[in-house]
C-alpha positions as CSV (number, residue, x, y, z in Angstrom):
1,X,-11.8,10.1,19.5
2,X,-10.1,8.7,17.1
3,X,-12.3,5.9,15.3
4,X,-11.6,3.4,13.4
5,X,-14.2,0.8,11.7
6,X,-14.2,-2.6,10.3
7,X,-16.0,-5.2,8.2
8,X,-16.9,-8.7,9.4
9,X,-20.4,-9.2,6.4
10,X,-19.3,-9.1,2.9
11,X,-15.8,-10.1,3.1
12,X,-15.0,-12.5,0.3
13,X,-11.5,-12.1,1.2
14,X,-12.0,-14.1,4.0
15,X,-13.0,-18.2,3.8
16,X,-16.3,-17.8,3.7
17,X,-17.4,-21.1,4.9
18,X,-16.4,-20.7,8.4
19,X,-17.2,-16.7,8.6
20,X,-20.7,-17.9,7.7
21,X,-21.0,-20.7,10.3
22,X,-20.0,-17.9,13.3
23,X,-23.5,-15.9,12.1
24,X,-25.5,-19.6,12.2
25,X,-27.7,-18.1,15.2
26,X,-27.2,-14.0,14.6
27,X,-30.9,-12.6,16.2
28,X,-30.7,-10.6,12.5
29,X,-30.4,-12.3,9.4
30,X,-28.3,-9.7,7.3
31,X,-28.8,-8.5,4.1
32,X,-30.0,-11.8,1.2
33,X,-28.0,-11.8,-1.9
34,X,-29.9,-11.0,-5.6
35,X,-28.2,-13.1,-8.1
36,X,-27.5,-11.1,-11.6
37,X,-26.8,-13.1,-14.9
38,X,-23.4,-11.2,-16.4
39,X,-23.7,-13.4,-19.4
40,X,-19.9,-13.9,-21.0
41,X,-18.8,-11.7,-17.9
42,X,-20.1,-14.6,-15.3
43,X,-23.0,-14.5,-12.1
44,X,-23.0,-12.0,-9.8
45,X,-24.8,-11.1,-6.6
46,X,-25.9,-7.8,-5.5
47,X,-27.1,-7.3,-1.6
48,X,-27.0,-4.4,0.4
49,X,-29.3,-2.2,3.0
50,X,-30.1,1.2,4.7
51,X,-31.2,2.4,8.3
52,X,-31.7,4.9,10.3
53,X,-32.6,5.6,14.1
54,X,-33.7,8.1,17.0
55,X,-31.8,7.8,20.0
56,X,-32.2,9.2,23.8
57,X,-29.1,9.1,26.3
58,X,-28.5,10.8,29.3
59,X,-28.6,14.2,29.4
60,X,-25.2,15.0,31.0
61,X,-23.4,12.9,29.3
62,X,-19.3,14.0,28.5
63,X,-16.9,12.2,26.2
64,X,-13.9,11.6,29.4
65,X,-12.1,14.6,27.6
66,X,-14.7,17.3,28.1
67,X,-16.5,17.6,25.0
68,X,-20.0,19.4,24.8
69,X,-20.7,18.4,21.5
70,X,-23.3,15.7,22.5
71,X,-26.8,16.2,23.0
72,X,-29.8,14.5,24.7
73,X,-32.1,13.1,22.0
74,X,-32.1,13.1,17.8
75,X,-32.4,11.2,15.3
76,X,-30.2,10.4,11.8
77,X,-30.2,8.2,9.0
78,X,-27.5,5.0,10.2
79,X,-25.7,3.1,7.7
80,X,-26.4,2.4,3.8
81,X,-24.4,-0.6,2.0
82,X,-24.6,-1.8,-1.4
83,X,-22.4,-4.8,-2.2
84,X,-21.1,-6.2,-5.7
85,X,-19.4,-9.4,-5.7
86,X,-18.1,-11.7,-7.9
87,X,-17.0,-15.4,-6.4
88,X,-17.2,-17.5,-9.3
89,X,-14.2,-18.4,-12.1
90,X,-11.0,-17.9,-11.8
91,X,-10.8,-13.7,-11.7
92,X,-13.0,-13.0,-8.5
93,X,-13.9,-9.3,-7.5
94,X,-16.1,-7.3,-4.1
95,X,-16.7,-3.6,-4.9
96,X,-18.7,-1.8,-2.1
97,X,-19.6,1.6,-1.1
98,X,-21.2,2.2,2.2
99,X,-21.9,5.0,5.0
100,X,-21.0,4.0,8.0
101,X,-22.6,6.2,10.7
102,X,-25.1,3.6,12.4
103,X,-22.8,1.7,14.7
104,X,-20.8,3.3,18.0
105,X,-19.1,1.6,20.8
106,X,-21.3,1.7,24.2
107,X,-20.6,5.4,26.3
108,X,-19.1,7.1,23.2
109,X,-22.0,9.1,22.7
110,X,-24.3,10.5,20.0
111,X,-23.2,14.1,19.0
112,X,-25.1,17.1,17.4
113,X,-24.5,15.7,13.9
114,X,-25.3,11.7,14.6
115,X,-24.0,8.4,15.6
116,X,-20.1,8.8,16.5
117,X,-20.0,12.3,14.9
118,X,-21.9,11.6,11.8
119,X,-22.1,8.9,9.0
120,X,-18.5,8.3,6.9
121,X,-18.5,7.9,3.6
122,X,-15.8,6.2,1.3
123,X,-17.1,5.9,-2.6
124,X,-15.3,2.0,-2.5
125,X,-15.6,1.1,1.5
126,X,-14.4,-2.2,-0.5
127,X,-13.0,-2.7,-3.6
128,X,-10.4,-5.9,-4.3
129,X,-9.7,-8.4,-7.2
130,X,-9.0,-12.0,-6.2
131,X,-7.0,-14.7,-7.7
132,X,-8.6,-18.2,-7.0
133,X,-7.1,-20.8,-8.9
134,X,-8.8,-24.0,-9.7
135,X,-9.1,-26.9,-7.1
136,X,-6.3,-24.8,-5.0
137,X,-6.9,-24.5,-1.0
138,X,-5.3,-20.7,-1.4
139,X,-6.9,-17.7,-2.9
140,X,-4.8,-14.0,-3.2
141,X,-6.6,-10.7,-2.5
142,X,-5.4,-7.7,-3.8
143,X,-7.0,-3.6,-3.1
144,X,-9.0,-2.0,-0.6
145,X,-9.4,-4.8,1.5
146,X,-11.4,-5.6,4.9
147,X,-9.6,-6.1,8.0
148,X,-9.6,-9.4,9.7
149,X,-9.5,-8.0,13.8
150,X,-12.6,-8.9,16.0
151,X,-15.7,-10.5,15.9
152,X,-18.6,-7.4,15.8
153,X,-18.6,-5.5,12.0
154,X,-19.2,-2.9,10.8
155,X,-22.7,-2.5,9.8
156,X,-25.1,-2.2,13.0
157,X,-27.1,-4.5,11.4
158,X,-24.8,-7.4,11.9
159,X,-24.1,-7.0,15.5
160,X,-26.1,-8.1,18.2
161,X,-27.2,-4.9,19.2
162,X,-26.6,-1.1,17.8
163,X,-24.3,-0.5,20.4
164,X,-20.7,-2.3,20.1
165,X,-18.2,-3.4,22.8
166,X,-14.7,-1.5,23.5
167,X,-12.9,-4.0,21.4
168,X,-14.5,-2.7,18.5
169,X,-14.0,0.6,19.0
170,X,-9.9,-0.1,18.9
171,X,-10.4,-2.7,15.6
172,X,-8.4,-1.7,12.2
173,X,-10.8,-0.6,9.1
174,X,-10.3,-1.6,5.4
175,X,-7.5,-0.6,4.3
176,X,-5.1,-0.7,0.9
177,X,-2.8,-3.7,0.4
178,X,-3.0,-7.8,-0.7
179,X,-4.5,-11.0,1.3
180,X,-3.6,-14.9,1.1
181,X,-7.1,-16.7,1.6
182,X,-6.5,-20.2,2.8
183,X,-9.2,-23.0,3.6
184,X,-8.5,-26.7,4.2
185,X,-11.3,-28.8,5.7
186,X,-12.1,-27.0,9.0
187,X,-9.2,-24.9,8.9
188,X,-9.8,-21.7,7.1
189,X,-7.4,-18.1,7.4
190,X,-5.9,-15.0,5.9
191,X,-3.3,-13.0,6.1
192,X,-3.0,-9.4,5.4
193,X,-0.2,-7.0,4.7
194,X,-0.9,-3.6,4.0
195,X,-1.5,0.2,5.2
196,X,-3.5,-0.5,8.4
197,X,-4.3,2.7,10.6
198,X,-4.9,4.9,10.0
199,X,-7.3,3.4,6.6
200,X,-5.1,4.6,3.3
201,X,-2.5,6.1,4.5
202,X,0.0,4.8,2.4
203,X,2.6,3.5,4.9
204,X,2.5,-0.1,4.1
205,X,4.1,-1.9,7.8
206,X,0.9,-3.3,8.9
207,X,0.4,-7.0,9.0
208,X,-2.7,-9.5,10.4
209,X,-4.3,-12.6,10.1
210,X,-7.5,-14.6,10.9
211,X,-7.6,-18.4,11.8
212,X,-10.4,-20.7,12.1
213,X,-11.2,-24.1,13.2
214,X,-14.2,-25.9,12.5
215,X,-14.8,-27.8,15.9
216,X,-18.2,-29.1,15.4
217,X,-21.1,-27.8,12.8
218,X,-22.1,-25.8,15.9
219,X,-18.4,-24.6,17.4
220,X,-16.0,-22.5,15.8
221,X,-13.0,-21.1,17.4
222,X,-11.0,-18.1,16.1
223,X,-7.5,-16.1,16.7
224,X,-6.6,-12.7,14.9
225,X,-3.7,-10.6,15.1
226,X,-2.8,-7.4,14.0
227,X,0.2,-4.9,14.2
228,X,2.8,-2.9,13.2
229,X,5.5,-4.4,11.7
230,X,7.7,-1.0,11.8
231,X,7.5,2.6,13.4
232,X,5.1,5.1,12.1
233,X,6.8,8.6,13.3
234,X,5.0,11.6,14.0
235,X,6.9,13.3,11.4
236,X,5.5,10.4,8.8
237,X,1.9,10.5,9.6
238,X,0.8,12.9,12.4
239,X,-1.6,11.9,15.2
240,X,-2.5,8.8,17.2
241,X,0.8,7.1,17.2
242,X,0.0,4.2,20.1
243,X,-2.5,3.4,17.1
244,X,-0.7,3.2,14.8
245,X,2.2,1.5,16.4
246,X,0.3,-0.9,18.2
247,X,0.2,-4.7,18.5
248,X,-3.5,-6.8,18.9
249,X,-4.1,-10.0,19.9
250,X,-7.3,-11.6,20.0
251,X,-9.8,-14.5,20.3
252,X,-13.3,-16.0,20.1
253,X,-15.6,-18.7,19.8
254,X,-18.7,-18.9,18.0
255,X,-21.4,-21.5,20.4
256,X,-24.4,-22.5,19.2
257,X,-27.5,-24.3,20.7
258,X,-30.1,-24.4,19.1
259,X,-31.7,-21.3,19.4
260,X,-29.0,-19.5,21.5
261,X,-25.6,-18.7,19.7
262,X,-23.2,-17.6,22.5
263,X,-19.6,-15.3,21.4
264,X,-16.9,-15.1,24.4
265,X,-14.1,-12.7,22.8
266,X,-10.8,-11.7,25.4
267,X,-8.6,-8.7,23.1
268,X,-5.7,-7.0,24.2
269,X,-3.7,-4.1,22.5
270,X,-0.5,-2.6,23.3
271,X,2.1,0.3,23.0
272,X,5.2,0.5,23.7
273,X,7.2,3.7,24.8
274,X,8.5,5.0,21.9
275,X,8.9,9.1,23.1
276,X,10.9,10.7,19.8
277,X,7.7,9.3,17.9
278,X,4.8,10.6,20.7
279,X,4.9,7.9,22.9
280,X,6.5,9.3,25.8
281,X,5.5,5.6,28.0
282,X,3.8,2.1,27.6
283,X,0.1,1.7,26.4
284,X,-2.5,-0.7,26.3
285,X,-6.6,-1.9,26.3
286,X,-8.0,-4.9,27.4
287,X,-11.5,-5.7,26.7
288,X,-13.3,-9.4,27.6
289,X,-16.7,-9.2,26.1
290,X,-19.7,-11.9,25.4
291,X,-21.9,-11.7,23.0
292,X,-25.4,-13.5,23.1
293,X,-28.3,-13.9,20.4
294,X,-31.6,-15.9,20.8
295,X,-34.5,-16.1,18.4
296,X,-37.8,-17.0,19.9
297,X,-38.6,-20.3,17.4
298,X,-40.2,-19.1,14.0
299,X,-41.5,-16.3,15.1
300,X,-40.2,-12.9,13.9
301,X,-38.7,-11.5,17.2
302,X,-35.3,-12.5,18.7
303,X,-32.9,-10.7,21.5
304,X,-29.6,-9.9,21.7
305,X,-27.3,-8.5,24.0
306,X,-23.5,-8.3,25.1
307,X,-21.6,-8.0,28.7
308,X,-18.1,-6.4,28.3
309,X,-15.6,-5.4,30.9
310,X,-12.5,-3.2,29.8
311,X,-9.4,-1.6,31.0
312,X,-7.7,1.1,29.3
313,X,-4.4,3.0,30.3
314,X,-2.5,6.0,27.9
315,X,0.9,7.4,30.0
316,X,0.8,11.1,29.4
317,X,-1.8,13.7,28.0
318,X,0.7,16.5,28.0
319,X,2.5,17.1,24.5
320,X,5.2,15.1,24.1
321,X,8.5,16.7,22.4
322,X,7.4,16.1,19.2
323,X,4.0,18.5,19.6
324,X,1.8,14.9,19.9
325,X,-0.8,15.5,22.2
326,X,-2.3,12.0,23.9
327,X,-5.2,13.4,24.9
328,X,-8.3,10.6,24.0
329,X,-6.7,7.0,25.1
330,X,-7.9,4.0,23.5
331,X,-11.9,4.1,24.1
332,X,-13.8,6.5,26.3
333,X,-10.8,8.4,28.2
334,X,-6.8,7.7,28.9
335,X,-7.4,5.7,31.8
336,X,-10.6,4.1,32.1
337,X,-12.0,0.7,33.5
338,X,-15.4,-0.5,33.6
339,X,-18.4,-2.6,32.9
340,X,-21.2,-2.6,29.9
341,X,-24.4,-4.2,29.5
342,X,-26.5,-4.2,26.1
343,X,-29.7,-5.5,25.0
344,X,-32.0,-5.7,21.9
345,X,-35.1,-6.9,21.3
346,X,-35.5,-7.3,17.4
347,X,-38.6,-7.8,15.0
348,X,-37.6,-8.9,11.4
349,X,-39.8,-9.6,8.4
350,X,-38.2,-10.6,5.5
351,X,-35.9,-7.5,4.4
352,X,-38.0,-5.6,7.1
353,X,-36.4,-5.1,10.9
354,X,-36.8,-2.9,13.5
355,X,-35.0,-3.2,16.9
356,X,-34.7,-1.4,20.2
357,X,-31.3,-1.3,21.9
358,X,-30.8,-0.2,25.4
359,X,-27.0,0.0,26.9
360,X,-25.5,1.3,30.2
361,X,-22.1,1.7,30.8
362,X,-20.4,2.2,34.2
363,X,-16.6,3.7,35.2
364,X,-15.0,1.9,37.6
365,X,-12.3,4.1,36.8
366,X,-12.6,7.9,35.7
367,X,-9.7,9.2,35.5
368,X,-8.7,11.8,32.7
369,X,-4.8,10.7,31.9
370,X,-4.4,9.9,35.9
371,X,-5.1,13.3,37.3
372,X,-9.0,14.2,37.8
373,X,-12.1,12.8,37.4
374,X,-14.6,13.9,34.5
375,X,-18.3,13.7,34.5
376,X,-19.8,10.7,32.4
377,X,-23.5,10.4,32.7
378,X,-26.4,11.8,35.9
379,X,-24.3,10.4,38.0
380,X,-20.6,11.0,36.8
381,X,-19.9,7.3,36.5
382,X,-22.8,6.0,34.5
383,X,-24.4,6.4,30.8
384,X,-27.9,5.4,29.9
385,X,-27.9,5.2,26.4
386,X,-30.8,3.5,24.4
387,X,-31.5,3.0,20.2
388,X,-34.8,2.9,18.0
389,X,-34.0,1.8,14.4
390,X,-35.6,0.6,11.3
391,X,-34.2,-0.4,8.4
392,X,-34.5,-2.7,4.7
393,X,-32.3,-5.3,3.9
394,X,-31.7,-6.9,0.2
């Protein structure tokens, strides 16, 4: 499958303000912030974290195209993150590096090396300068920046469970090119221009922004776009063209009450046919999801869960006539549909969490690229998957 991950904690390329006010009631507090004295080189904070986990999942679980590379139970290290940042003064920086091998959409599966085939590792997973002139409402980004797409991050520890939601799974990852910030009372966005999917691969046609409105200290609502603003031929860049090619769509709002903070999120990604360039017809993915967290008072244990229902169609698995094979579709197989539920009961003290995630996933639609069914799960239609992690946040 081809994966691609994003960032929603830690982006200062982003308005901060608002991105902050859609975590107000996150089950999990994410990682603090240290603050270091640079001297004559300004203030700086330092935050950051590592996990790991032991999972359990049906035994007969298949990836929809066949693979035997899963197994029953193990157990890996997750994600580690250490985050530099700068937001002070005029000359603004974020350097990061980070594995990222703790977080995997419901029914993909844990394989014989880990989480989503094993952890991913990127020396910078961020690493941007930003211009923010004084008293101005508009801030420029430029490097390895963050994408914008979605709600759910990268970093298991900022979602509301360690299982994420189909719409996710189809999100851009950092990538290289240059942002334009903007906040204005309760409006806040960016917009991106850079190398988009896959992350760094130099062909610079990939555009997206993020825009938020403050409705109330407790209600903020968000669109995000993203998509190809030219063709990435096979010949340019092999693999994964309805990727790569693709245009996104996307919205959510961030509900909180009192103790409850409630996320609906409706995506939508599509194709066209494009068959000199290995799209031989019209693709697409839809994915409505919620997203729920509730912390039990001041105590230190809180739940959270999501609900998701996605539909996913690819036109051909046979190679196309320029050798592109469009064998994986969007999420778990070429043309799937069905329903997910995820919960996670959390304990967190301090820098100190554990949680317990349990997920099932259900096809109401099997079919591998229209033609046969392919087992998923005891029963062939369902996956029990369930999470126990630990981890230290700073």
């Amino acid at each position: 499958m081809f994966t691609m991950r994003r960032q929603l904690m830690g982006l200062g390329v982003l308005a901060a303000s608002s991105l902050l006010a859609l975590h107000a009631a996150n089950a999990m507090n994410g990682p603090s912030t240290i603050s270091v004295d640079g001297g004559q080189f300004g203030q700086y904070t330092v935050s950051g974290g590592v996990d790991g986990y032991a999972f359990y999942q049906d035994p007969y679980l298949q990836h929809a195209n066949g693979s035997d590379s899963l197994r029953e139970d193990g157990a890996a290290i997750a994600n580690t993150q250490i985050d530099i940042q700068k937001s002070t003064g005029i000359i603004q920086f974020n350097l990061e590096a980070a594995t990222t091998g703790g977080t995997t959409a419901l029914g993909e599966g844990f394989s014989k090396e880990g989480l989503g085939g094993g952890a991913r590792y990127k020396p910078l997973y961020l690493a941007y300068v930003t211009i923010a002139p004084p008293t101005s409402p508009v801030t420029v980004s430029v490097g390895e920046i963050g994408s914008v797409e979605g709600y759910e991050g990268t970093f298991d520890w900022g979602n509301t469970t360690q299982f994420t939601s189909d719409a996710w799974w189809v999100e851009n990852s950092s990538s290289q090119g240059v942002a334009l910030n903007y906040t204005f009372g309760p409006v806040s966005g960016s917009l991106e221009f850079g190398d988009g999917f896959p992350a760094d691969d130099g062909v610079f046609n990939f555009l997206q922004f993020i825009l938020n409105y403050t409705v109330s200290p407790t209600n903020t609502a968000t669109v995000f776009y993203g998509g190809a603003l030219g063709t990435t031929s096979y010949h340019e860049d092999p693999g994964n063209q309805f990727y790569k090619n693709s245009q996104m769509v996307g919205a959510f709002d961030s509900y909180t009450m009192g103790n409850l903070n409630l996320v609906p999120e409706v995506q939508y990604v599509y194709a066209k046919a494009d068959a000199k360039n290995g799209l031989p017809g019209a693709t697409f993915n839809l994915a409505a999801l919620l997203l729920a967290d509730y912390s039990f008072g001041t105590s230190p244990y809180s739940l959270g869960g999501l609900v998701e229902y996605f539909d996913s169609h690819t036109a051909a698995s046979d190679a196309s006539s320029v050798g592109v094979v469009l064998n994986n579709g969007w999420y778990l197989g070429p043309n799937d549909a069905g329903f997910g539920v995820a919960a996670a009961p959390t304990w967190q003290y301090k820098d100190l969490f554990a949680r317990a995630s349990f997920g099932y996933i259900y096809l109401t639609t099997d079919k591998y690229a229209g033609t046969k069914s392919v087992p998923f799960g005891d029963n062939g239609r369902g996956d029990f998957q369930s999470t126990l992690e630990a981890g230290l946040l700073f």
